[in-house]
C-alpha positions, 0 to 999 in steps of 0.5 A: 338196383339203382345208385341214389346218387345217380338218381339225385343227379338225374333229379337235379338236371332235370330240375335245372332244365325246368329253370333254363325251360321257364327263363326261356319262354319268360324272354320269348313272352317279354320279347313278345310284349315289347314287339307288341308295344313297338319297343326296340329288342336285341334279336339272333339272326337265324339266316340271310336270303336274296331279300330279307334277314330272318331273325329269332323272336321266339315265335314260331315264325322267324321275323323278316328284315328287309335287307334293304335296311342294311344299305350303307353297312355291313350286313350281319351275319348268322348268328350275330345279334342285331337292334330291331322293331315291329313293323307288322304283326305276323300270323301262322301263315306269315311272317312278322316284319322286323326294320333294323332301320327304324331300331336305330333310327329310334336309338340314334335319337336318344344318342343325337339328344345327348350330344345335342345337350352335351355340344359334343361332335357325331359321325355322319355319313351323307346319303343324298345330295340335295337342293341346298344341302345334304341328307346326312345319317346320324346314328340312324336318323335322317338329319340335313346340313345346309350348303352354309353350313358344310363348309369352312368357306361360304359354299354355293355348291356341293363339294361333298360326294354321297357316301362322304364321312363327316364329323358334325355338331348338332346344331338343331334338334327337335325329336317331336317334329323330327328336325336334326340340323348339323353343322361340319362347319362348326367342326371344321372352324374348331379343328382350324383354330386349335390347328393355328394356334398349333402352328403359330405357337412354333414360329416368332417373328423374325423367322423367314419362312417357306411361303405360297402366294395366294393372292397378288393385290393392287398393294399388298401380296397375299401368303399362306403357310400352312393355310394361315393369312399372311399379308406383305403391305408395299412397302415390305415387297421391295427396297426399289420400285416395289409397284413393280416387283409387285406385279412379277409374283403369281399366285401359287408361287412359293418364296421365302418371306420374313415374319415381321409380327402376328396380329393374335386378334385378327390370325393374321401374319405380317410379313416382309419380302424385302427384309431378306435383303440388304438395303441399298441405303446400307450399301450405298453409306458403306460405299460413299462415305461422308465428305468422300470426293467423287466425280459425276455426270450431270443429267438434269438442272432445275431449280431446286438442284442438280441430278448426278450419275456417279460411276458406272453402275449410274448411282443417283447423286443430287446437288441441292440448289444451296451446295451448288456454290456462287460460282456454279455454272454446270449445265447437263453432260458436264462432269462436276466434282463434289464431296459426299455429305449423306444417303437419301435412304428414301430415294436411295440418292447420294446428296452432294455439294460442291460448295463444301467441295470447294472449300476442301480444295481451298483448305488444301491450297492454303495448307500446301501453301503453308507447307512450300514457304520457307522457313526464318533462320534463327539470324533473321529471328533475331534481326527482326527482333532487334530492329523492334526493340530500337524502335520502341526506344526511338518512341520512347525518347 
């Protein structure tokens, strides 16, 4: 005798198989349709050989995918589910043909119009090096990006590998006439400017930092750090004979330099070599005072004055033509005694004079005079006192 319930069971599973059965073939007839009107369709990879990807499209054939349309990714594996669209219709006898590429390619179109519209960045992947540019897959579709456009810098060749990844903004985009130019250009500006706004948001002036010389100029010296402009003018390269020391540095050296300032408007950093030391007009006031005596060996007259070496280490020293004096008769090799009157901060030259020289020496000659005479006696105070009091009284009578 059968149970009811087992009977009810067997009803309700047989109805349900009836459901899963009708939604079955309903998906094969809808994903028959949109195959016939060349619509993308999701399809179950049922089996991979040498050449094709077999794929499920709910006819009795499976559907063939070259596998060629997978160069440049991962190929699926059985069981996964990958993009597709008709290529061919197939028969009894033959196999529908599938292109997973073109599937994508139709997709990467409406992804590529999104970012085009929303100036947002898309990943590349450069498939060909070719005259005046490169053939870059974005999302699916064949776009190109001009050697102009590929580089930060102006680029007259190709720096870029095939197989390369970029990121790129769409700079032009035409689907009816399958146009899709793209700009890593653009990309890269942005990520330099937010990268240098980074960086010189951490420094000041007034900081000395570790820098590479990047270019060695008839008047100035190029620097980097951290691949931002730096410039140093000549008269920041050194306190002496900076022409010189200009032409020392080599490009690719790396040195200290002090930032002097930041130019916002133009990215460019001011920097100063000679800053890091102490100027030699410094040394020399410290080390020359004013009115100090010193003693130098004349090297030069002319008419507007006298060259002098003072000590050892051959310090300039000048004697312009109104310190000389009325009685100066120095010729070169003589040595000449004057006082200190001030430093050259220029020409790092000590300004001497002999004339103020001199009047030292006769002020101290009055004074040591005035020390050695004698003193009056109190007894010769008062003689002279009296004899010119009986002068008056003569004059008085």
């Amino acid at each position: 005798m059968t149970n009811p319930e087992e009977i009810k069971n067997t009803q309700a599973a047989e109805s349900g198989e009836d459901m899963t059965m009708d939604q079955l073939f309903a998906e094969q007839d809808a994903m028959q349709e949109k195959l016939n009107k060349r619509e993308i369709v999701n399809v179950n990879v049922v089996q991979i050989s040498q050449d094709n990807v077999l794929v499920d499209t709910g006819d009795k054939k499976e559907g063939l995918i070259p596998l060629s349309d997978f160069e440049g990714r991962a190929i699926p594996t059985v069981g996964s589910e990958i993009s597709a669209v008709l290529v061919r219709k197939g028969t009894d006898e033959r196999h529908s043909i599938l292109s997973h590429k073109k599937a994508l390619e139709a997709l990467g179109w409406d992804i590529c119009k999104k970012a085009f519209d929303n100036k947002e960045r898309v990943k590349g992947i450069i498939t060909e090096c070719v005259k005046g540019g490169y053939k870059v897959d974005v999302n699916g579709v064949q776009g190109f990006m001009p050697l102009s456009l590929s580089e930060i810098h102006p680029a007259y060749k190709h720096y870029l590998p095939k197989g390369a990844k970029i990121k790129a903004v769409i700079a032009e985009f035409s689907k009816e006439k399958q146009k899709l130019i793209v700009s890593r250009k653009q990309v890269l500006q942005e990520d330099e400017a937010e990268r240098r706004t980074q960086v010189l948001s951490e420094i000041k002036a007034g900081d000395v930092l570790r820098v590479v010389v990047s270019k060695v100029g008839k008047d100035c010296l190029f620097l980097r750090f951290h691949g931002i402009e730096g410039i140093v003018t000549l008269d920041n390269v050194a306190w002496k004979d900076p022409q010189t020391i200009l032409a020392n540095y080599r490009r690719g050296q790396r040195i200290k330099a002090k930032l002097l300032s930041i130019d916002e408007e133009k990215g460019v950093m001011n920097f100063g070599v000679k800053q890091l030391f102490l100027n030699p007009a410094d040394l020399l006031k410290k080390r020359y005072g004013y009115m100090t005596t010193v003693k130098g060996v004349i090297t030069k007259v002319s008419d507007e004055g006298v060259e002098v070496e003072l000590g050892k280490n051959k310090t300039k020293g000048f004697i312009a033509e109104n310190e000389l004096g009325l009685d100066f008769t120095g010729k070169e090799g003589d040595t000449v005694q004057a006082v200190v009157i001030g430093v050259d901060a220029a020409n790092f030259t000590v300004n001497l004079s002999v004339r103020r020289f001199d009047q030292v020496q006769n002020r101290k000659v009055v004074a040591q005079y005035l020390k050695q005479a004698p003193r009056p006696t109190l007894g010769q105070l008062l003689q002279d006192s009296m004899e010119v009091s009986e002068e008056e009284s003569e004059s008085g009578k």
